[in-house]
C-alpha positions in Angstrom: -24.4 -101.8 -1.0 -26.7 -100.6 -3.7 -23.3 -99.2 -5.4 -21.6 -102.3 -5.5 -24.4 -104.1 -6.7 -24.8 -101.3 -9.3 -21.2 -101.8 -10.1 -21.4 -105.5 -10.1 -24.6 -105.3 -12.7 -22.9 -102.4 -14.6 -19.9 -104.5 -15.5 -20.3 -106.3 -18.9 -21.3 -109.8 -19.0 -18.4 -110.4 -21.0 -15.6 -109.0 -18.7 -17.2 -111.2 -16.0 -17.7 -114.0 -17.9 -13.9 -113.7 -19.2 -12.8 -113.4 -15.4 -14.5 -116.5 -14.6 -13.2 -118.4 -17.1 -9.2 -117.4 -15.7 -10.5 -118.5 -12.1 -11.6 -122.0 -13.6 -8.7 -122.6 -15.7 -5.8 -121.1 -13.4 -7.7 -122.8 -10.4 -7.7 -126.7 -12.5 -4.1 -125.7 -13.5 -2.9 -125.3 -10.0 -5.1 -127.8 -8.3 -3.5 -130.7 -11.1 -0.1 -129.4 -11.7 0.4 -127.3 -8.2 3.2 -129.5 -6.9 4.8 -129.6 -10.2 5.2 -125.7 -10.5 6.4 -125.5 -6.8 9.2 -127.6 -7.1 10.3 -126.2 -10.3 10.2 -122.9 -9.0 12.5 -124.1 -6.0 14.9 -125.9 -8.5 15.0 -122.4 -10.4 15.8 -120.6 -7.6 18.5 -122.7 -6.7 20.3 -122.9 -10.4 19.8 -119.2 -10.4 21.7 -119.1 -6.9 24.5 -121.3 -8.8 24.9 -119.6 -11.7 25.2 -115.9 -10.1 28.0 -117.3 -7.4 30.3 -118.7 -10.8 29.2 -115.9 -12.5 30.8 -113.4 -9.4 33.9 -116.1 -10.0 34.1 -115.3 -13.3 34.5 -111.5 -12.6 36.7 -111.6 -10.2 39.2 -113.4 -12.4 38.6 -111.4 -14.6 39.4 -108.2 -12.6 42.3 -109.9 -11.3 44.1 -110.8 -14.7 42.9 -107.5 -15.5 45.0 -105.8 -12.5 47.8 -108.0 -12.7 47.6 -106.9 -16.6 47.8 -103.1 -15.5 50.2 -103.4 -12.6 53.4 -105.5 -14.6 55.4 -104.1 -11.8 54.1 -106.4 -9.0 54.6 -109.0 -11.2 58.3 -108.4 -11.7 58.9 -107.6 -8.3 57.3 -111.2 -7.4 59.3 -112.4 -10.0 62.2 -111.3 -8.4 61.7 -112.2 -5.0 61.3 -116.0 -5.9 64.5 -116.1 -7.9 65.9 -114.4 -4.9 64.7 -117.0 -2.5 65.8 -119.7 -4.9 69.4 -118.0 -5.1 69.7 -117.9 -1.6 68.4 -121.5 -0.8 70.7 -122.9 -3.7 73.6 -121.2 -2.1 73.0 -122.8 1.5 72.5 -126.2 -0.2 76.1 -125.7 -1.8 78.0 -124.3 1.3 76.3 -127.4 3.2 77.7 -130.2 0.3 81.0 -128.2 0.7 81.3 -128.7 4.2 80.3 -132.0 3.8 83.0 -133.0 1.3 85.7 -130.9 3.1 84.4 -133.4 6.4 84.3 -136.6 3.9 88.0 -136.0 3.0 89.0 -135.3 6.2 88.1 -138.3 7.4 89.6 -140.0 4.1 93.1 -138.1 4.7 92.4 -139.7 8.2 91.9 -143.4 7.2 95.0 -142.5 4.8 97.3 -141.6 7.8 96.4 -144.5 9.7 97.2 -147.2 7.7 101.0 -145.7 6.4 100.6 -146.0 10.6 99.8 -149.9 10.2 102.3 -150.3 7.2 105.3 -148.8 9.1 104.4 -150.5 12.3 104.1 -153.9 10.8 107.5 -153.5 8.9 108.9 -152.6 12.4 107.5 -155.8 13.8 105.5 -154.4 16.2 101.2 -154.5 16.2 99.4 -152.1 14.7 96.7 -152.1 17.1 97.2 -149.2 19.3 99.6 -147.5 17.6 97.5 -145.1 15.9 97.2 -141.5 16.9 94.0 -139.7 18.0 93.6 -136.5 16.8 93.5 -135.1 20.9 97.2 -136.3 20.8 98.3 -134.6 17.6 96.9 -131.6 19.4 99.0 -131.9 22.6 102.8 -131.0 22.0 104.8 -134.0 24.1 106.9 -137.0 23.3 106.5 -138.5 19.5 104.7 -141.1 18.9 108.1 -143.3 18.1 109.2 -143.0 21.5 106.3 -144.0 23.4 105.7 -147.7 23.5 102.1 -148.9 24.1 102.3 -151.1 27.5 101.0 -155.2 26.8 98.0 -155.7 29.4 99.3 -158.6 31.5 96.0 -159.2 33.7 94.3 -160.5 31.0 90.7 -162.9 31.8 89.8 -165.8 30.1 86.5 -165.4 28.1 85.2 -168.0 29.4 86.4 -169.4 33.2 88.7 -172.3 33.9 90.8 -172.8 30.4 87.7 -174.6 28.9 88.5 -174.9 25.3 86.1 -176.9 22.9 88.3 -177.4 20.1 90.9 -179.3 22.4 88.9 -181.7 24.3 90.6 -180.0 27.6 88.6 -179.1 30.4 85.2 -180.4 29.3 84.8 -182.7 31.6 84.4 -187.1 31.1 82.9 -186.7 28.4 84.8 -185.9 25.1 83.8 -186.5 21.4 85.5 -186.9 18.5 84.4 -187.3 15.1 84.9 -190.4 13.2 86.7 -190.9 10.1 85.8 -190.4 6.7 85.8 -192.6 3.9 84.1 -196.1 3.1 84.4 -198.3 6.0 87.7 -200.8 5.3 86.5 -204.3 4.6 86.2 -206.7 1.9 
């Protein structure tokens, strides 16, 4: 113990006296701005955290650009397979609006065909309902279409039961309406 009192005496007064005064002052520092330096050394660390993840962005596009700069070859060959892809999807679309106008005037050339059908049959006096050709029967080879006459259905049923008919006042029962007349009333 003797030395470290001897070292204790044999430092200057000045050295101790300067190593007080940092204790006082460091120790009123923290003890009045304490909080204050915590919570900006937390704020620091976390802007720091920030800034080095965007700066580690910022790199990386950079080494990209820099490899896509380098390598022009990729680039073409991506180039190439989107107009590729575009080719083939713009053919499909036009090979599908083909079809679908080759469908569109088939069915035109159809509507076509049936009424010269209507037009001859009505000339001819007959009805043109039923008279039409499917296309199953253009298919089948048999007689023509001239030759065959479509069969009147004789069983027909009323659409509604026992001849009732409300425009003729038949049928409805005692009681039947009629409208008056129109016009001023005669008188003078």
């Amino acid at each position: 113990m003797e030395e470290d009192g001897e070292t204790l005496s044999a430092r200057p007064a000045l050295e101790t006296e300067g190593l007080r005064f940092l204790h006082v002052t460091v120790g009123s520092l923290l003890a009045t701005y304490g909080w204050y330096m915590v919570l900006g050394c937390i704020l620091l660390y976390v802007v720091f955290q920030k800034l080095s993840t965007r700066l580690r962005a910022v790199r990386q596009r950079q080494l990209d650009s820099t490899e896509a700069a380098v390598e022009p070859d990729v680039v073409v060959k991506r180039q190439e397979a989107v107009a590729a892809a575009r080719l083939r999807m713009q053919e499909e679309l036009n090979a599908q609006a083909e079809k679908h106008k080759e469908k569109l005037r088939q069915l035109e050339e159809e509507k076509r065909r049936q009424k010269i059908e209507m037009w001859d049959s009505m000339q001819e006096g007959k009805s043109y309902k039923g008279n039409t050709k499917k296309p199953q029967e253009e298919d089948n080879p048999g007689p023509s279409a001239s030759s065959v006459i479509p069969k009147r259905k004789s069983d027909r049923k009323p659409l509604r039961g026992g001849g009732y008919n409300p425009l003729s006042g038949e049928g409805g029962g005692t009681c039947s309406w009629r409208p008056g007349r129109r016009g001023p009333s005669a008188g003078g």
